[in-house]
KOLTIZA-583829 format. One record per residue (C-alpha): x, z negated, y; residue in three letters. Coordinates in Angstrom, 2 decimals. Layout:
+---------+---------+---------+-----+
|      px |      pz |      py |  aa |
+---------+---------+---------+-----+
|       X |       Z |       Y | ALA |
...
+---------+---------+---------+-----+
# end
This chain:
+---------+---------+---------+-----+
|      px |      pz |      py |  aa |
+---------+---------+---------+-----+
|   87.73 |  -89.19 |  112.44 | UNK |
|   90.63 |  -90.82 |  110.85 | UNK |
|   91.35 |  -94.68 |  112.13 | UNK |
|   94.51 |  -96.09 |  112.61 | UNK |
|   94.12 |  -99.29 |  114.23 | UNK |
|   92.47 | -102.54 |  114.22 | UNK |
|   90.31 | -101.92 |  117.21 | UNK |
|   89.47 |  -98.38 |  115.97 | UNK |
|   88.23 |  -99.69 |  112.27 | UNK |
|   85.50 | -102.39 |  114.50 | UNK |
|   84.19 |  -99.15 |  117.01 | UNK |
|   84.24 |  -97.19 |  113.32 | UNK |
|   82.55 |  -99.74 |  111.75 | UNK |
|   79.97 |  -99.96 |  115.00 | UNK |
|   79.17 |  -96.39 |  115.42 | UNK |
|   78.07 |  -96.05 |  111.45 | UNK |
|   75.82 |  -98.74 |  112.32 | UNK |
|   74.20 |  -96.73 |  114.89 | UNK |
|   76.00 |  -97.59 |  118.11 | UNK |
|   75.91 |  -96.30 |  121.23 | UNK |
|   72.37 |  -95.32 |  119.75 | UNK |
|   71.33 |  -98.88 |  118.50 | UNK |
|   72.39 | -101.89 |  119.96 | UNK |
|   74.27 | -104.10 |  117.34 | UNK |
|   73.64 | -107.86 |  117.90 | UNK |
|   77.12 | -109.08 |  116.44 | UNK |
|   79.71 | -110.90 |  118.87 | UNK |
|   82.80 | -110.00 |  118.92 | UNK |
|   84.39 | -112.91 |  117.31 | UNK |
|   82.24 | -112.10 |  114.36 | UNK |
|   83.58 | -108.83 |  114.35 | UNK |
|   87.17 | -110.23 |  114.09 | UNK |
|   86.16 | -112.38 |  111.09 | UNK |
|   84.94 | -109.69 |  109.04 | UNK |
|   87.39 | -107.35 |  109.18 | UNK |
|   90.00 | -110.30 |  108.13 | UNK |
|   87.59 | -110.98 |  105.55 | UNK |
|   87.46 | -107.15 |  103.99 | UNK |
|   91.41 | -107.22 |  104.51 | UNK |
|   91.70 | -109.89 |  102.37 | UNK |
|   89.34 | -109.20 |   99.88 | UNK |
|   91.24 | -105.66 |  100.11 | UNK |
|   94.83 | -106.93 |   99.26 | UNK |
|   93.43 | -109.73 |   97.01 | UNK |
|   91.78 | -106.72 |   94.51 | UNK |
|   92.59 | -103.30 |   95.43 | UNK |
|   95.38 | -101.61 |   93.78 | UNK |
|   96.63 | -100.51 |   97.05 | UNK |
|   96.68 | -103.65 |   99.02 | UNK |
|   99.67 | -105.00 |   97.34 | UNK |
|  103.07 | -103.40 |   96.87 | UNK |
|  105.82 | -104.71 |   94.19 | UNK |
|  109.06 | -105.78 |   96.01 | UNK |
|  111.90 | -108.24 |   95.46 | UNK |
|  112.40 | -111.51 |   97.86 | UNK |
|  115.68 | -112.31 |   98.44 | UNK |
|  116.21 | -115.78 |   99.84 | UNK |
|  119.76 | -118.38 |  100.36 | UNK |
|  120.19 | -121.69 |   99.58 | UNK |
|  120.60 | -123.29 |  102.49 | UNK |
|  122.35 | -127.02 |  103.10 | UNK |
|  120.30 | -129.09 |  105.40 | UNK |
|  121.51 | -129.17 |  108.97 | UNK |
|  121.90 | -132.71 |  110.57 | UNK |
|  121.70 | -132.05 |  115.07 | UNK |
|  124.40 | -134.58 |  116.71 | UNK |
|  124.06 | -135.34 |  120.18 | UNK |
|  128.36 | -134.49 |  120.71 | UNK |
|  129.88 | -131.56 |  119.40 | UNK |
|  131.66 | -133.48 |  117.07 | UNK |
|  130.41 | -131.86 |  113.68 | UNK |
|  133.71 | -130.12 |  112.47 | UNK |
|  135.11 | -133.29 |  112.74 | UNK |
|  133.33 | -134.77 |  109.61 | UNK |
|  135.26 | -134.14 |  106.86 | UNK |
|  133.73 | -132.21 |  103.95 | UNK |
|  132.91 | -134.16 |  101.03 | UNK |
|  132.56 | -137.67 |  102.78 | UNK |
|  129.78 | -139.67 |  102.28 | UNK |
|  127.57 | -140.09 |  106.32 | UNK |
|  125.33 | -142.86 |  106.43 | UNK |
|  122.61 | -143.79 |  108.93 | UNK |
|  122.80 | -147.40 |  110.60 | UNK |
|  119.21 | -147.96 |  111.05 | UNK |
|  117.94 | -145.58 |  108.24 | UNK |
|  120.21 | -146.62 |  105.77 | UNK |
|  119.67 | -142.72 |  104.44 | UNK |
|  122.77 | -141.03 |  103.40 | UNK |
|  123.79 | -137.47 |  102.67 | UNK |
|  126.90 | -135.51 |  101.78 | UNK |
|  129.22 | -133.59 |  104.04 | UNK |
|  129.60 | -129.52 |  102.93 | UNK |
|  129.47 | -126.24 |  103.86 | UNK |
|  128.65 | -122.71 |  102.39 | UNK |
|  129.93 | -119.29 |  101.01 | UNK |
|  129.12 | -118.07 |  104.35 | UNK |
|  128.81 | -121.01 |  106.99 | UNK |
|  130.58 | -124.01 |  108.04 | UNK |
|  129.75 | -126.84 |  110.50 | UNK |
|  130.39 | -126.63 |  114.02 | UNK |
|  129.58 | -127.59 |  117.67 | UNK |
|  126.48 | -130.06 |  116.80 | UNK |
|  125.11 | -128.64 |  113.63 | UNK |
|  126.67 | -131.16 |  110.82 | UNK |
|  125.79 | -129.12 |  106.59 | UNK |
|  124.93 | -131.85 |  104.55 | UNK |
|  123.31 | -132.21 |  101.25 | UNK |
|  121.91 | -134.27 |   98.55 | UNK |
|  119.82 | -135.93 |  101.27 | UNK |
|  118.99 | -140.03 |   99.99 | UNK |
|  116.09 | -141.04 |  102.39 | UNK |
|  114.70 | -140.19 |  105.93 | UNK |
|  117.23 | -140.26 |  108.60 | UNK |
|  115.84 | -140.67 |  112.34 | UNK |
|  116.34 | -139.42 |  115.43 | UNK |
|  118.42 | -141.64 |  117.37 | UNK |
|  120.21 | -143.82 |  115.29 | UNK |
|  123.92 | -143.71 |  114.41 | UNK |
|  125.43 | -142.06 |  111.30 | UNK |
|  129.11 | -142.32 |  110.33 | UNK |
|  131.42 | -141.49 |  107.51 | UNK |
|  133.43 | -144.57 |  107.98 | UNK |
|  135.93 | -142.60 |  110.28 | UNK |
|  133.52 | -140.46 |  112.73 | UNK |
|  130.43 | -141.23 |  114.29 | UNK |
|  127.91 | -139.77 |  116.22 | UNK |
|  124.35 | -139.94 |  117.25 | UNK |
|  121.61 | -137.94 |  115.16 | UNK |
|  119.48 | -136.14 |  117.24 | UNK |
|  117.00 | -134.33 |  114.76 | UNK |
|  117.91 | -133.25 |  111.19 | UNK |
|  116.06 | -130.59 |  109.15 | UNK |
|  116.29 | -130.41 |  105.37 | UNK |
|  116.70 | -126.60 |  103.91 | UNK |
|  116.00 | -125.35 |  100.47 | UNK |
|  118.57 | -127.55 |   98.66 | UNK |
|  117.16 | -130.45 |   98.97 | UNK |
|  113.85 | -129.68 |  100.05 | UNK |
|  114.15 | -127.96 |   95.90 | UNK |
|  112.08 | -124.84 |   96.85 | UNK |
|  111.72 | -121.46 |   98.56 | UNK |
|  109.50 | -121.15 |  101.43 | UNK |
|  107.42 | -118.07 |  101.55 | UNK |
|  104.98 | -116.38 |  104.13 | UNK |
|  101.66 | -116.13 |  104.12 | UNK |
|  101.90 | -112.37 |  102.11 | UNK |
|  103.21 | -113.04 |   99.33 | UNK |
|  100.41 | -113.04 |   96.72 | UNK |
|  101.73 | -113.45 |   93.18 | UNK |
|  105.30 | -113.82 |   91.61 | UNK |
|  105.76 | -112.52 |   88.01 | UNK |
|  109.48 | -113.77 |   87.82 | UNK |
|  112.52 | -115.28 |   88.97 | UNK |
|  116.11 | -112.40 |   88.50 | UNK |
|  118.74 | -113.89 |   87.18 | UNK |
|  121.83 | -112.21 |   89.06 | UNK |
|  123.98 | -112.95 |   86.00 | UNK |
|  124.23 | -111.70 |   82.02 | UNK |
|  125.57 | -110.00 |   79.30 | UNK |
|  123.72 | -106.50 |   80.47 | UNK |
|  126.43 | -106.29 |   83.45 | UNK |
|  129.14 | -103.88 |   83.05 | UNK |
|  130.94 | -104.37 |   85.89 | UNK |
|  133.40 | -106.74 |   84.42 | UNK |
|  136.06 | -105.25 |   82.00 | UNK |
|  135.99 | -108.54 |   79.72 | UNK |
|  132.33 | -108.00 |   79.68 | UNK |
|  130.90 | -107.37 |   75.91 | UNK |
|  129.03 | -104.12 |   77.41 | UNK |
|  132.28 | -102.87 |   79.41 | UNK |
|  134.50 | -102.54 |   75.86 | UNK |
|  131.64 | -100.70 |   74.03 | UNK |
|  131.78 |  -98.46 |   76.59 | UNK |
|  135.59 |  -98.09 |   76.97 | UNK |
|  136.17 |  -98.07 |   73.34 | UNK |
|  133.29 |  -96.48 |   71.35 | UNK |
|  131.59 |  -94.66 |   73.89 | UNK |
|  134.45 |  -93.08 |   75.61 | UNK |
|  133.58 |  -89.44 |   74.96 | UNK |
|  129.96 |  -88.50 |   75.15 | UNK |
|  130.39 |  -85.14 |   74.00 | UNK |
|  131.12 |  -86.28 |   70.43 | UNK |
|  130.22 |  -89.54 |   69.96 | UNK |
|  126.42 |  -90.01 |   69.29 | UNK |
|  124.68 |  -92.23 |   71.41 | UNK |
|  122.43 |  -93.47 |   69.30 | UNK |
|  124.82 |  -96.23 |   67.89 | UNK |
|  125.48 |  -97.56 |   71.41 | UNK |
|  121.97 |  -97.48 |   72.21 | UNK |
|  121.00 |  -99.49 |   69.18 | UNK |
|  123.73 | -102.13 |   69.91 | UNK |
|  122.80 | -102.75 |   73.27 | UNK |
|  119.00 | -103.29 |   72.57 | UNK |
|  120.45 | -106.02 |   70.04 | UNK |
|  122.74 | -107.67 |   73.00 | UNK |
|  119.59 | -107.65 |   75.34 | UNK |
|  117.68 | -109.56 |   72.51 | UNK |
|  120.52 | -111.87 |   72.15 | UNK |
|  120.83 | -112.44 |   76.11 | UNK |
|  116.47 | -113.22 |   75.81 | UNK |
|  117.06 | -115.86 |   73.16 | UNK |
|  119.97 | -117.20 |   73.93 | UNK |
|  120.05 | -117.25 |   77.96 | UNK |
|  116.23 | -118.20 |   78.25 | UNK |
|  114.93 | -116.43 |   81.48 | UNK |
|  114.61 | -118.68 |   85.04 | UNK |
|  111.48 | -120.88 |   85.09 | UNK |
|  109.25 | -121.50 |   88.29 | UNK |
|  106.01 | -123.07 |   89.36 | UNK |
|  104.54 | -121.01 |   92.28 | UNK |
|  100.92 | -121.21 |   93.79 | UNK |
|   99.82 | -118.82 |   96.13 | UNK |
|   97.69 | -121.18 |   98.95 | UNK |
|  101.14 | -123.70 |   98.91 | UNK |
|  103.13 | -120.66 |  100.29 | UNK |
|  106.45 | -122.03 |   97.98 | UNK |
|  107.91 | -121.41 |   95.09 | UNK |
|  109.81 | -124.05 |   93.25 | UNK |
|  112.31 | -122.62 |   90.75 | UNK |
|  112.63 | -125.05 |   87.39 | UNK |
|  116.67 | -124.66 |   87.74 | UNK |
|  119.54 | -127.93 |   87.74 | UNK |
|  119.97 | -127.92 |   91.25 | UNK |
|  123.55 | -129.54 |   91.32 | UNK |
|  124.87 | -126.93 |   88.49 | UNK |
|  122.83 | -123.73 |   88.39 | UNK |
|  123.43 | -122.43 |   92.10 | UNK |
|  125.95 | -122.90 |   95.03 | UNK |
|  125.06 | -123.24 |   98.24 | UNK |
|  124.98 | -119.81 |  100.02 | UNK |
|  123.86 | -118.17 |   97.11 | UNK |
|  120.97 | -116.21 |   96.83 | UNK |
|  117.68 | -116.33 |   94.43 | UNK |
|  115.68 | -113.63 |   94.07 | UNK |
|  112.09 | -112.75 |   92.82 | UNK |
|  110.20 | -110.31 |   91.67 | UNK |
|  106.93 | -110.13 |   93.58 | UNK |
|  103.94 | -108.68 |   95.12 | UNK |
|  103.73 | -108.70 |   98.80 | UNK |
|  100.09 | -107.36 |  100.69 | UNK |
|  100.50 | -104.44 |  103.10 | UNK |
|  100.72 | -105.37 |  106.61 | UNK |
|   98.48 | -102.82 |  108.14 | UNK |
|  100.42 | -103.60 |  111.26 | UNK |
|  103.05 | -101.69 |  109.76 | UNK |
|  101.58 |  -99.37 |  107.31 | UNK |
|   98.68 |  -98.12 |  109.73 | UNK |
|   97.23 |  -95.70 |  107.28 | UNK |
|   95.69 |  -98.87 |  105.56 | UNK |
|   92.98 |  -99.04 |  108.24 | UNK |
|   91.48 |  -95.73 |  107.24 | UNK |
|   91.42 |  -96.16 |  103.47 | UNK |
|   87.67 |  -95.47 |  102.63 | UNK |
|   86.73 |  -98.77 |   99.88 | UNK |
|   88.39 | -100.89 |  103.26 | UNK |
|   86.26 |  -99.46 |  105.64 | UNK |
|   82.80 |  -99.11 |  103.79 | UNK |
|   83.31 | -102.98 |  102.96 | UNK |
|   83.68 | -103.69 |  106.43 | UNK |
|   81.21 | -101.88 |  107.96 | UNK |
|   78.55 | -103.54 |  105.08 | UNK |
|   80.53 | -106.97 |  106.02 | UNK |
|   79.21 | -106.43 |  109.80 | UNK |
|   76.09 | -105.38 |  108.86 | UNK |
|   75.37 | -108.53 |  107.04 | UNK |
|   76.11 | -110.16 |  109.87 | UNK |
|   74.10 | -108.14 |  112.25 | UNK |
|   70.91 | -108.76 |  109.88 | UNK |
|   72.06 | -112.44 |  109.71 | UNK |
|   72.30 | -112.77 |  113.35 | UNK |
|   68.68 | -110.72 |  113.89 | UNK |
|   67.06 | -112.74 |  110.85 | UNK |
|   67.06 | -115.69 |  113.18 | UNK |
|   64.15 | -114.09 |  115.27 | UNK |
|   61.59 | -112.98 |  112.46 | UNK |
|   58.79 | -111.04 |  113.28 | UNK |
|   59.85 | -111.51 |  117.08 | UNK |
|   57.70 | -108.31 |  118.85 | UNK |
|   59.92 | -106.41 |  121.20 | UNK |
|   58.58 | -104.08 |  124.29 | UNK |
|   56.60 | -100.86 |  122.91 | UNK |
|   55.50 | -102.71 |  119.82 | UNK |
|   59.03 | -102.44 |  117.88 | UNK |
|   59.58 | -105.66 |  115.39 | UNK |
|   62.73 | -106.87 |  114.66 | UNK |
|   63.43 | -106.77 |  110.65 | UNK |
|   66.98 | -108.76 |  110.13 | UNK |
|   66.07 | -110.15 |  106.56 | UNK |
|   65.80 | -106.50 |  105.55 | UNK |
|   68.96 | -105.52 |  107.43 | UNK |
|   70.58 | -108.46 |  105.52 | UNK |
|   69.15 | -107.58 |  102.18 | UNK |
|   70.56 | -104.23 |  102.12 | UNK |
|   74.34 | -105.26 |  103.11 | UNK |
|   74.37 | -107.52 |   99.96 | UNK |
|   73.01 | -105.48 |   97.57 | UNK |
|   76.09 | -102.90 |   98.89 | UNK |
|   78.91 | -105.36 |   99.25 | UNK |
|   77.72 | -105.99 |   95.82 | UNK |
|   77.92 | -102.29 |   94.76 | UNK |
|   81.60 | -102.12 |   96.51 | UNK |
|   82.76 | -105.33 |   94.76 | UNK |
|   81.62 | -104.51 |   90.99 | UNK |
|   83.70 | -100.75 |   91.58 | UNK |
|   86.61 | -102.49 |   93.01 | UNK |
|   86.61 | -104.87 |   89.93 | UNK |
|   85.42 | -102.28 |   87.26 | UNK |
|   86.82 |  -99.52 |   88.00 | UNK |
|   90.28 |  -99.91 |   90.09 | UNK |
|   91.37 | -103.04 |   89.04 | UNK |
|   95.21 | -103.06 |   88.60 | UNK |
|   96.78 | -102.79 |   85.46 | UNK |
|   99.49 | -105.12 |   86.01 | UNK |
|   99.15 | -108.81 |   86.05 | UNK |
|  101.26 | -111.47 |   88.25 | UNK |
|  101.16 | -115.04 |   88.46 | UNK |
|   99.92 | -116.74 |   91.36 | UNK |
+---------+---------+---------+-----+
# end
């Protein structure tokens, strides 16, 4: 019977334990736990419970809340200082954004602001209300919690692009490449593998640091000269399937033998606290064994997972 859900995984799980037949002494909570245990042993290992994709994410300027909807009337550029803070930050605004009503851009953010006091520009002034630095100045990208490894930063620029016509690539190809029916393309290809090792060693590739528990990425870039604000980074990495969108992950078979052994430890866990307790009719509780046997088969699941479907790519993180 195939499962498609959460809740039908945990009755799956509970009827190849022996339910309705055998009564399984695990709460519900601990139920819960172990299936968010096998999911993320599941998208930590398993070939399958990680997809490549590419995060896209703008740099933001911070965004200072006034109490007045004065905000447009800071000019950009000008210098806003707090009275009681003595923090100070620059006026600005992006490709795609300007400020208005009560949300002031600022950037290059020199100390903690707070909420209450006065800032001013030397011509307008208003009261701060709450301010909330964004990637600019904060100097990294947030990311959510599934996003397990990043194996590198694009660059949106280089010599590869053709889309400029005073672009290296764009005059091969309007000059010497102009008729593919007698021109061999061998030449052409030959050149352009040399231009893409020039681009590697002379444009070195985007640096980052990235750990997967901090849940941010912090690209090694010069903030004030390598990006705008409004522009966009974006990374190469691997994201784990939500099974809340892609339901079919709840019936793949490693995921739901793992389980199922995961709940059984904890059934024979739960039962090993009453040892050689005597039930009605002369029938003995036995958790230890119970317990013994769903180790030595997460065990069995965990060395194939690691053995034999390990992926072959590696990412960082």
């Amino acid at each position: 019977m195939p499962v498609y859900s959460r809740s039908e995984l945990k009755e799956y799980c509970l009827r190849n334990l022996g339910k309705p037949v055998l009564e399984i002494n695990v709460d519900d909570s601990q139920l819960e736990d172990r299936i968010d245990e096998a999911l993320g042993y599941w998208n930590l290992y398993h070939p399958e419970g990680i997809e490549k994709t590419y995060l896209k994410q703008q740099i933001k300027a911070s965004v200072i809340t006034l109490i007045n909807p004065v905000a447009e009337t800071f000019s950009i550029g000008s210098v806003i200082t707090g009275s009681t803070s003595g923090a100070t930050a620059i006026v600005t605004k992006q490709i795609d954004k300007s400020s208005s009503g009560t949300e002031l851009l600022v950037y290059k953010v020199d100390g903690r602001f707070i909420a209450g006091e006065t800032i001013s520009n030397g011509t307008v002034s208003d009261i701060l209300s709450s301010y909330k630095l964004n990637e600019y100045d904060n100097k990294f990208i947030p990311l959510n919690d599934y996003i397990f490894g990043i194996s590198k930063m694009v660059s949106l620029t280089g010599t590869s692009s053709s889309s400029d016509m005073f672009n290296l690539e764009y005059q091969i190809r309007l000059n010497d490449l102009f008729d593919l029916s007698s021109t061999s393309i061998l030449d052409y290809s030959i050149t352009m593998s040399h231009l893409t090792l020039l681009d590697q060693e002379l444009n070195k590739r985007p640096r980052f640091r990235f750990n997967r528990l901090q849940r941010k990425v912090f690209p090694e870039i010069n903030w004030d000269n390598d990006i705008r604000l409004g522009e966009y980074l974006v990374f190469e990495c691997y994201r784990a399937l939500d099974p809340e969108t892609y339901e079919e992950v709840w019936n793949e078979p490693w995921l739901k033998q793992y389980t199922t052994a995961l709940i059984k430890k904890q059934w024979g866990q739960n039962l090993s606290k009453f040892a050689g307790l005597q039930l009605p009719g002369g029938v003995t509780l036995d958790g230890d064994k119970i317990y013994t046997n769903a180790v030595e088969e997460i065990r069995l699941l965990e060395e194939d997972l690691i053995t034999k479907q390990a992926p072959c790519e590696m990412f960082v993180g």
